[in-house]
C-alpha positions as CSV (number, residue, x, y, z in Angstrom):
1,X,124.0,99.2,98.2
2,X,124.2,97.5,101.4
3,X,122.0,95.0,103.0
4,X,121.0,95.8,106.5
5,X,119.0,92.7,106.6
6,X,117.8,89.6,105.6
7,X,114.2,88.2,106.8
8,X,112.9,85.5,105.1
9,X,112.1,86.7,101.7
10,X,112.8,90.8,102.8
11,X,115.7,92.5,102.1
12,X,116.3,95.8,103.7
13,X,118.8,97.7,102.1
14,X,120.6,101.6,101.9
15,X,121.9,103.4,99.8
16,X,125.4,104.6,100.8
17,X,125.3,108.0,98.8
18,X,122.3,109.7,98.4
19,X,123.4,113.2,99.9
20,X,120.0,115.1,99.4
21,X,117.2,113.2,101.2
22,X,116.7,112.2,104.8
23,X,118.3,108.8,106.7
24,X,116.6,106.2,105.2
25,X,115.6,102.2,103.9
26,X,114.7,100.6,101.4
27,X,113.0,97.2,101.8
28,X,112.4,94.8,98.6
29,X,110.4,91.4,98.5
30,X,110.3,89.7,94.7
31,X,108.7,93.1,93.0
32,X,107.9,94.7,95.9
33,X,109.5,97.8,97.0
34,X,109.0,100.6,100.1
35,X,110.8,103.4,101.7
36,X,111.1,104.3,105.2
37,X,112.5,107.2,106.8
38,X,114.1,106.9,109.7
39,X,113.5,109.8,111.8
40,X,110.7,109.6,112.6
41,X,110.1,106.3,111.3
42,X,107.5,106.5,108.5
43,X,106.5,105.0,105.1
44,X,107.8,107.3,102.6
45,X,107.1,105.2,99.2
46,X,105.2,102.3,98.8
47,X,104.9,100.3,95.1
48,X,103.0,97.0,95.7
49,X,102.9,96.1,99.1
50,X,99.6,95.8,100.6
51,X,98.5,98.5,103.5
């Protein structure tokens, strides 16, 4: 999986084979973890981070 980016304590990461969904990230913080798609940009999963 690589790492797109590190901020401060984020990490946003990809997947390099996931051939059935959409472009997207995935961004962790200690154990926090979201989704974004890409296209349009949009949260697509969110597990502990607040709104």
């Amino acid at each position: 999986m690589p790492t797109v980016l590190r901020y401060e304590a984020f990490r946003i990461y990809f997947y390099s084979h996931e051939p059935n969904e959409p472009p997207h990230v995935h961004v962790d913080r200690d154990n926090l973890s979201a989704k974004f798609w890409l296209n349009p940009v949009s949260l697509a999963h969110n597990r502990g981070f607040n709104a």
